[in-house]
C-alpha positions as a Markdown table, in Angstrom:
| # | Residue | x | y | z |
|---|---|---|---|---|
| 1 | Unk | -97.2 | 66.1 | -205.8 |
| 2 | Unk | -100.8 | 65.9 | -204.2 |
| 3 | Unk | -101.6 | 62.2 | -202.4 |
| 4 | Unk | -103.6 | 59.8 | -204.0 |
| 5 | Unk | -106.1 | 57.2 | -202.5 |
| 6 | Unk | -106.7 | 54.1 | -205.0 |
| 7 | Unk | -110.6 | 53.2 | -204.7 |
| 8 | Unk | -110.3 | 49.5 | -205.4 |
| 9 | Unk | -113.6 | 47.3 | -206.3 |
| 10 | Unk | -113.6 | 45.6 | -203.3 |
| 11 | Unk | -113.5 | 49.1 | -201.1 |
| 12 | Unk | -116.1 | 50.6 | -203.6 |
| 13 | Unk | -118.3 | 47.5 | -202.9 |
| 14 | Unk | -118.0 | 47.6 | -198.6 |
| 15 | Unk | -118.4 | 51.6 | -199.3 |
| 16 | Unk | -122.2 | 51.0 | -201.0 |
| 17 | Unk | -123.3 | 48.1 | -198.9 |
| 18 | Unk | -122.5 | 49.8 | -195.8 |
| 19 | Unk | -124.7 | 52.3 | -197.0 |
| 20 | Unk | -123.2 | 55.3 | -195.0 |
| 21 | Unk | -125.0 | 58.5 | -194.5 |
| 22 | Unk | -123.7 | 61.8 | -195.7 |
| 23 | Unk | -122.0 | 62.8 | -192.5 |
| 24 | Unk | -120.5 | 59.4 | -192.2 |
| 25 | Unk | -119.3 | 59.7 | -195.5 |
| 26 | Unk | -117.9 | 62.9 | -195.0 |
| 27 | Unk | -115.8 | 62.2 | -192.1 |
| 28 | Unk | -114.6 | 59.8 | -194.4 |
| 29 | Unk | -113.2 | 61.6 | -197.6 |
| 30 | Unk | -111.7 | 64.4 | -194.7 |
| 31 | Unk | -110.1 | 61.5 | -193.0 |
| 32 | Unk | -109.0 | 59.5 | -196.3 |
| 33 | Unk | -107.6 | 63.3 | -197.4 |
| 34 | Unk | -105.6 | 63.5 | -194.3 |
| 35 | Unk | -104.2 | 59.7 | -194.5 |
| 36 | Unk | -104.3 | 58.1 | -197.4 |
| 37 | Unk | -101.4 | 55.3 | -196.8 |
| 38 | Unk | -102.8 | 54.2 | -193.3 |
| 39 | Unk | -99.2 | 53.4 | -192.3 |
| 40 | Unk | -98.9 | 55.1 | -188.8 |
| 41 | Unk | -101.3 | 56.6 | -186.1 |
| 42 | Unk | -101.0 | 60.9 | -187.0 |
| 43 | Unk | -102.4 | 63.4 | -184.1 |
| 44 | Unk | -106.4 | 64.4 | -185.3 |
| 45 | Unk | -107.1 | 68.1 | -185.4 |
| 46 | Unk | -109.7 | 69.3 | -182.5 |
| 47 | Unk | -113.4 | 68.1 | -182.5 |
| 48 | Unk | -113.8 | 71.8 | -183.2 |
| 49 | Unk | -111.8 | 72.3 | -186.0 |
| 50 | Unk | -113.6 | 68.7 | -187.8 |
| 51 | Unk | -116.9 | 69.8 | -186.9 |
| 52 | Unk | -116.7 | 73.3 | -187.9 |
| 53 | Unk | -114.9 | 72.5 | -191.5 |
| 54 | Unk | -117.7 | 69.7 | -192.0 |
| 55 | Unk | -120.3 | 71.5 | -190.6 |
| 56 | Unk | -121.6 | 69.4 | -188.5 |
| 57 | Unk | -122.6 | 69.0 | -184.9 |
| 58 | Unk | -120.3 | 67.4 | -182.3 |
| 59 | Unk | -122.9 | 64.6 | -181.7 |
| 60 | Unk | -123.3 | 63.5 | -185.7 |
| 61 | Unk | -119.3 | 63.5 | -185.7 |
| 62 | Unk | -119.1 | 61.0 | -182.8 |
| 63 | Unk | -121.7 | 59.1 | -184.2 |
| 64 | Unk | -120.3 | 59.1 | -187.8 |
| 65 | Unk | -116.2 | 58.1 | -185.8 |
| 66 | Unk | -118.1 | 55.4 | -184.3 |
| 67 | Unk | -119.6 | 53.8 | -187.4 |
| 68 | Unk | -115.9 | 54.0 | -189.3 |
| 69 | Unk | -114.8 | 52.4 | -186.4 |
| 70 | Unk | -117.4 | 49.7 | -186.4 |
| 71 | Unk | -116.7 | 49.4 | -189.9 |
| 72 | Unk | -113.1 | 48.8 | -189.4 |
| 73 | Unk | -112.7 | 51.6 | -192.1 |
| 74 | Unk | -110.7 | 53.7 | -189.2 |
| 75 | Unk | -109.3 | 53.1 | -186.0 |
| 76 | Unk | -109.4 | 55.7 | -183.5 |
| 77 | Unk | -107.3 | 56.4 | -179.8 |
| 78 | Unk | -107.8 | 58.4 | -176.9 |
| 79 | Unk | -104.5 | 60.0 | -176.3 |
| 80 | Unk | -105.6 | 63.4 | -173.8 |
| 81 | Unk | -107.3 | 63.6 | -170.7 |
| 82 | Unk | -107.8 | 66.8 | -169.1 |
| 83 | Unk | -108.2 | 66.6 | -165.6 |
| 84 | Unk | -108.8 | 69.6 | -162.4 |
| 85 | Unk | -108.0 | 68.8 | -158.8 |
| 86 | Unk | -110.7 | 69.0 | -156.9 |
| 87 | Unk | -109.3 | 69.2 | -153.6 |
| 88 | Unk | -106.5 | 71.8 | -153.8 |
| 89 | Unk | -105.3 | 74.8 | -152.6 |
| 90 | Unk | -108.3 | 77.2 | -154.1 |
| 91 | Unk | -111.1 | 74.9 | -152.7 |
| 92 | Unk | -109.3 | 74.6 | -149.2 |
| 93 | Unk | -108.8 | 78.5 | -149.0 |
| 94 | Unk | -112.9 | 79.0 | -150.4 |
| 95 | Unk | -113.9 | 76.3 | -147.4 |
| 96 | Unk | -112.1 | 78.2 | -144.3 |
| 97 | Unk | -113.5 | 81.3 | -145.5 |
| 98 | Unk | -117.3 | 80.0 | -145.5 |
| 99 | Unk | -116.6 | 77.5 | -142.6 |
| 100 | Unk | -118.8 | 79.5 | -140.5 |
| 101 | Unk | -121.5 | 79.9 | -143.0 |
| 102 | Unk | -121.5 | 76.8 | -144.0 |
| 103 | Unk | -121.8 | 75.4 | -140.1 |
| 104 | Unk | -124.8 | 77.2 | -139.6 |
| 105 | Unk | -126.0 | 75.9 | -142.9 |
| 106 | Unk | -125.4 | 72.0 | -141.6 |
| 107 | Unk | -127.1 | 72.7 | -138.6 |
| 108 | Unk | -130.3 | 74.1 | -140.3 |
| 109 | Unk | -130.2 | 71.2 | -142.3 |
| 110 | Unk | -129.4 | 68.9 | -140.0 |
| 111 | Unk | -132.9 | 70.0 | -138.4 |
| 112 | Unk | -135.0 | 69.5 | -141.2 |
| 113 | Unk | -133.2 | 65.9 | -142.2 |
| 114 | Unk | -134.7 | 65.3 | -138.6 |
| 115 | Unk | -138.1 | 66.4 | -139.0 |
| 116 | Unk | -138.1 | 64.7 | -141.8 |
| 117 | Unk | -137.3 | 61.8 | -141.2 |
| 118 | Unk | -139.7 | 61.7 | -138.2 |
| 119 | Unk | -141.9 | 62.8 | -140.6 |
| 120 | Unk | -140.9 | 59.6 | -142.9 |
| 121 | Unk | -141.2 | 57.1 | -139.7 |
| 122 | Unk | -144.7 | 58.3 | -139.7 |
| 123 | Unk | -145.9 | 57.7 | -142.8 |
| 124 | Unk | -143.8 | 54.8 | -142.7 |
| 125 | Unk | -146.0 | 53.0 | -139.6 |
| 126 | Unk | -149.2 | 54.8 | -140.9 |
| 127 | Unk | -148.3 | 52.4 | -144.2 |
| 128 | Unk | -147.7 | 49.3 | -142.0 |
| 129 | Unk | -150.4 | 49.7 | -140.0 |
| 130 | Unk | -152.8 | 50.0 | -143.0 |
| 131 | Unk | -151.0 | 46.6 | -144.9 |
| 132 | Unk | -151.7 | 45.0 | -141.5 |
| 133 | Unk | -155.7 | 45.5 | -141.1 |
| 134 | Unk | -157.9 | 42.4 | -142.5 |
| 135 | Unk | -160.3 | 42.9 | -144.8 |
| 136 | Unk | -163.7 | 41.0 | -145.7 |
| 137 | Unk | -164.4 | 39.9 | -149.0 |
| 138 | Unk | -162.6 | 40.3 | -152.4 |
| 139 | Unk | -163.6 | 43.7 | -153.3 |
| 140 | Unk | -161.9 | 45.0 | -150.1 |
| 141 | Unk | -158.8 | 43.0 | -149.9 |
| 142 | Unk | -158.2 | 43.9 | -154.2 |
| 143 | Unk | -158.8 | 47.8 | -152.9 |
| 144 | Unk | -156.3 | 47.4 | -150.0 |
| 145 | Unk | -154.0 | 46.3 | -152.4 |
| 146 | Unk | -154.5 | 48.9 | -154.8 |
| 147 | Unk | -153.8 | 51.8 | -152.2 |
| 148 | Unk | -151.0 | 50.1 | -150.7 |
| 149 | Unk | -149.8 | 50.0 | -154.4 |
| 150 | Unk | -150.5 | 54.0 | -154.8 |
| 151 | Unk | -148.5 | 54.4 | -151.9 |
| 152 | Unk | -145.6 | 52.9 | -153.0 |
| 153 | Unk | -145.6 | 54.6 | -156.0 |
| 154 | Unk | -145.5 | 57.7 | -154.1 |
| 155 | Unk | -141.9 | 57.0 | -152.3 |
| 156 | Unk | -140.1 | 56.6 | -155.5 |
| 157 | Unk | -138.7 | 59.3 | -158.2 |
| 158 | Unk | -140.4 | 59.5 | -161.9 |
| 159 | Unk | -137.4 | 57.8 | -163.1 |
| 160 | Unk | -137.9 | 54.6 | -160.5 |
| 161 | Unk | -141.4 | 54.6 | -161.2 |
| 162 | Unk | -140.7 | 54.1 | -165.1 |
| 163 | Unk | -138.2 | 51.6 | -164.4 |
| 164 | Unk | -140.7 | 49.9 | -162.1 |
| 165 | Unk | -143.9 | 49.9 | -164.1 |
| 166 | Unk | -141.0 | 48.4 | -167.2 |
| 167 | Unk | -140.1 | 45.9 | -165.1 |
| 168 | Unk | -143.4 | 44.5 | -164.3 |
| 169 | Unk | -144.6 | 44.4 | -168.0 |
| 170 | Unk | -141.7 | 42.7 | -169.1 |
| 171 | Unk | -142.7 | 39.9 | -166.6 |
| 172 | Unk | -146.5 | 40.0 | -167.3 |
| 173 | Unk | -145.6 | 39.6 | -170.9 |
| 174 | Unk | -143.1 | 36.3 | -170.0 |
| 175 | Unk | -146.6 | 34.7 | -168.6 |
| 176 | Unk | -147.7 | 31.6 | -170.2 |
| 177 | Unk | -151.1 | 33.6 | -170.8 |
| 178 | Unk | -150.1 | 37.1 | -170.5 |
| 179 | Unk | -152.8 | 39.1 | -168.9 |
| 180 | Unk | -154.8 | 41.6 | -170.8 |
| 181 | Unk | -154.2 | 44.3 | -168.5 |
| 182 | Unk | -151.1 | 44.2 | -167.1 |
| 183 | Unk | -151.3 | 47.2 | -165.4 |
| 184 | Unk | -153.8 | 45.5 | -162.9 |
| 185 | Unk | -151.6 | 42.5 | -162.8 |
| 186 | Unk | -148.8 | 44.8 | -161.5 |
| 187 | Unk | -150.8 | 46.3 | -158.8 |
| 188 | Unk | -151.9 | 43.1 | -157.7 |
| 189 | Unk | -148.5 | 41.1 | -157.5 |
| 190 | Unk | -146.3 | 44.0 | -156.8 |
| 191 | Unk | -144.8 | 42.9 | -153.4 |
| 192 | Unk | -143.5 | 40.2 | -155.2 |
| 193 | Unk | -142.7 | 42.2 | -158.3 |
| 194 | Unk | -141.1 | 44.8 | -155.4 |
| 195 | Unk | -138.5 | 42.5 | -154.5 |
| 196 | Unk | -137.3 | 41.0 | -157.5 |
| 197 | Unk | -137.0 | 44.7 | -158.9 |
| 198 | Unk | -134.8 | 45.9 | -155.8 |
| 199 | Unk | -132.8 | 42.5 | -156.3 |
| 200 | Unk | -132.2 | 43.8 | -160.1 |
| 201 | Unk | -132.0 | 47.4 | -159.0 |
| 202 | Unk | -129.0 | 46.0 | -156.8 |
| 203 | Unk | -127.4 | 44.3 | -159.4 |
| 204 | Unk | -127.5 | 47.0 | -162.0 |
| 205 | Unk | -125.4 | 49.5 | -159.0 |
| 206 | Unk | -123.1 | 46.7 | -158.4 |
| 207 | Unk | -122.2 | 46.4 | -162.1 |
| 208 | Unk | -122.1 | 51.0 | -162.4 |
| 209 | Unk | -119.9 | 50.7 | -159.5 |
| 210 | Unk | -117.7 | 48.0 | -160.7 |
| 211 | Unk | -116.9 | 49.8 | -163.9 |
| 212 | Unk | -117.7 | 53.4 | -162.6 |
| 213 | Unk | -119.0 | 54.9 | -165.8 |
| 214 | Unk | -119.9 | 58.2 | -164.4 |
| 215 | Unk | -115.7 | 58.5 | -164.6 |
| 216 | Unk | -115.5 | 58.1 | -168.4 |
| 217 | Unk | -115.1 | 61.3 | -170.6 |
| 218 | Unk | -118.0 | 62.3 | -172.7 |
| 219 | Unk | -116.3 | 61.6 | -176.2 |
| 220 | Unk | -116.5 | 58.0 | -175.1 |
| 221 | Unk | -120.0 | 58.0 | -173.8 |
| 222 | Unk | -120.6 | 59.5 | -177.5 |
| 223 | Unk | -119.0 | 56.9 | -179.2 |
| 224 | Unk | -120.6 | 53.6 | -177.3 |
| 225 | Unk | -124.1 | 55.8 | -177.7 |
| 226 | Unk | -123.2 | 56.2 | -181.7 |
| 227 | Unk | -122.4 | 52.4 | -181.5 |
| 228 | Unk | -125.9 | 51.5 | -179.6 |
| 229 | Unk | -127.6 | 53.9 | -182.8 |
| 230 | Unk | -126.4 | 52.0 | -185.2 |
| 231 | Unk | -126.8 | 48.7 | -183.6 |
| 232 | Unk | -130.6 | 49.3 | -183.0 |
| 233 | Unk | -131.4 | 51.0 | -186.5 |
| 234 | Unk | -129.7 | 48.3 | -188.4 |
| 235 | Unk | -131.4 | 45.6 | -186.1 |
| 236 | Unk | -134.9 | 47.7 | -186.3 |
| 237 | Unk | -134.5 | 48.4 | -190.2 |
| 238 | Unk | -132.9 | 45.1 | -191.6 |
| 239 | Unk | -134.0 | 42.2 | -189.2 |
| 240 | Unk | -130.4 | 41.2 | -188.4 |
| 241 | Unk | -130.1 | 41.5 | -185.1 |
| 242 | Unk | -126.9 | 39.1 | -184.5 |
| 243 | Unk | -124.4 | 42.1 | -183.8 |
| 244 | Unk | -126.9 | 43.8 | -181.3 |
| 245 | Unk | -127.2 | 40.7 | -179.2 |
| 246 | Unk | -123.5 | 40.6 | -179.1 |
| 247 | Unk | -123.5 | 43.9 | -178.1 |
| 248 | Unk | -126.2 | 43.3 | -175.2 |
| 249 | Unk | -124.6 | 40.0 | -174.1 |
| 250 | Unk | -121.3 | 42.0 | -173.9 |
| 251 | Unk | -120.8 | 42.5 | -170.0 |
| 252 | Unk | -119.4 | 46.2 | -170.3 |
| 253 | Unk | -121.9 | 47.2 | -173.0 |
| 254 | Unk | -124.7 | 45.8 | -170.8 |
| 255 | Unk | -124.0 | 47.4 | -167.9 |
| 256 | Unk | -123.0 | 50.8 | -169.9 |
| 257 | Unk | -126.8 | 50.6 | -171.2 |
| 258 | Unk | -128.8 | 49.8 | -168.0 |
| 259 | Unk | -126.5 | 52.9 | -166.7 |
| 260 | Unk | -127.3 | 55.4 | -169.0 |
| 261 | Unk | -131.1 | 54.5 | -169.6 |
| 262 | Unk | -131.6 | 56.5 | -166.2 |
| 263 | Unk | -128.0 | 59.1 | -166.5 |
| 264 | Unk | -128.3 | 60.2 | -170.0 |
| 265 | Unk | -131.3 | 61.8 | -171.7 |
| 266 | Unk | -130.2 | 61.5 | -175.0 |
| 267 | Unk | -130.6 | 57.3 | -174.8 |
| 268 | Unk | -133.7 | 56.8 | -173.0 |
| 269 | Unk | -135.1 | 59.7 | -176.1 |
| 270 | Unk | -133.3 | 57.4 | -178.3 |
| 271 | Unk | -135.0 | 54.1 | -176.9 |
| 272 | Unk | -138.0 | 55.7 | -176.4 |
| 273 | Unk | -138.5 | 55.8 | -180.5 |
| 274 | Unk | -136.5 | 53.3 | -181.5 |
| 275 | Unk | -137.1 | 50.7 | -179.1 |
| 276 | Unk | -134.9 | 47.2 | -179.2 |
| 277 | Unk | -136.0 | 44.7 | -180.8 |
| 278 | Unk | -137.2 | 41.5 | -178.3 |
């Protein structure tokens, strides 16, 4: 006797208002097929063998779990993790044979860490030094401040200049008259923009390490990006943004997000077109 599934008006109803896409709603006929009674958990086949029978790709599946789950339609669990040690017999054995090579290799780099950071010093009292000359008249203390500016944007990496130049918009836009170019409003207030930045900077590597995210598996960095999709389209395409802020005032969540907006490519493409609504 094949299983059954009764399709009651009230399911029917949640099943059109949620309005699921074709992949989520496909996960949910091979899941509903699977376990129609919903009476115990039951062991999933492999993300390979789903994927491949719904042909679809590993990152539309995790999305679609993710909005059942939000849905409260299914619940999922994490019952393997696969794990490799890292400091065993193999990788002892490969380090005594290259303990030689790799001495010389320390040493060579040792040497240019030096010259470097001499190198760094340098530039470093070359900087000082020019942050430390007077200048007369407004049009040469506004260009001082606009080299110093250049220079600092020189010692950090593309990603810590985005962040940066982010940063200081949001607070030129929190003005009571917000300036019509706030990139000149950055250059000119960024020592004090500087140090609030590293104070959030600081705050943002205190939360990562607190919950260490770079630990998690991948499936579950899938799932809270799937969640963060839907969040930010439904906020973006209906107006109601009441389960986002929840999301964003969510300690764990929060700090997940200011993690991966600099770790993960995928979200900061994602943000980058679909921005969160202020």
């Amino acid at each position: 006797m094949e299983k059954f599934y009764p399709l009651t008006p009230s399911m029917s109803q949640k099943l059109r208002k949620s309005k699921l896409t074709k992949h989520e709603m496909a996960l949910w006929l091979y899941l509903i097929e699977k376990d129609p009674f919903g009476d115990h958990y039951w062991q999933m086949p492999s993300t390979l063998e789903i994927t491949t029978e719904l042909e679809m790709s590993k990152a539309s599946y995790f999305r679609a779990r993710a909005r059942l789950q939000e849905l409260e339609l299914f619940d999922f669990q994490e019952q393997r993790v696969d794990c490799r040690n890292l400091t065993g017999v193999s990788k002892m054995r490969l380090e005594s044979q290259n303990s030689d090579s790799e001495s010389q290799k320390c040493d060579s780099e040792s040497q240019k860490r030096d010259s470097k950071s001499q190198k760094c010093d340098s530039e470093s009292q070359k900087r000082e030094s020019q942050r430390s000359k007077s200048f007369a008249g407004k049009d040469c203390e506004v260009s001082h401040t606009i080299q110093t500016y250049l220079d600092f944007k020189k010692t950090l990496s593309e990603i810590e200049r985005e962040s940066f130049l982010d940063f200081g918009k949001k607070k030129a836009a929190q003005l009571p008259n917000p300036p019509q170019l706030p990139q000149r409003w950055i250059e000119k207030n960024f020592d004090e923009l500087l140090e609030q930045w590293f104070q959030t900077r600081d705050e943002n590597e205190n939360q990562n390490q607190k919950y260490n995210f770079v630990a998690y598996s991948e499936p579950q960095h899938q799932m809270w990006y799937g969640q963060l999709q839907a969040l930010v389209c439904g906020a973006n395409q209906s107006g109601d943004s009441a389960r986002l802020e929840q999301f964003l005032k969510d300690d764990f969540y929060s700090s997940w997000l200011n993690w991966a907006k600099t770790a993960r490519e995928d979200v900061r493409e994602f943000l980058a077109t679909n921005p969160i609504p202020t």
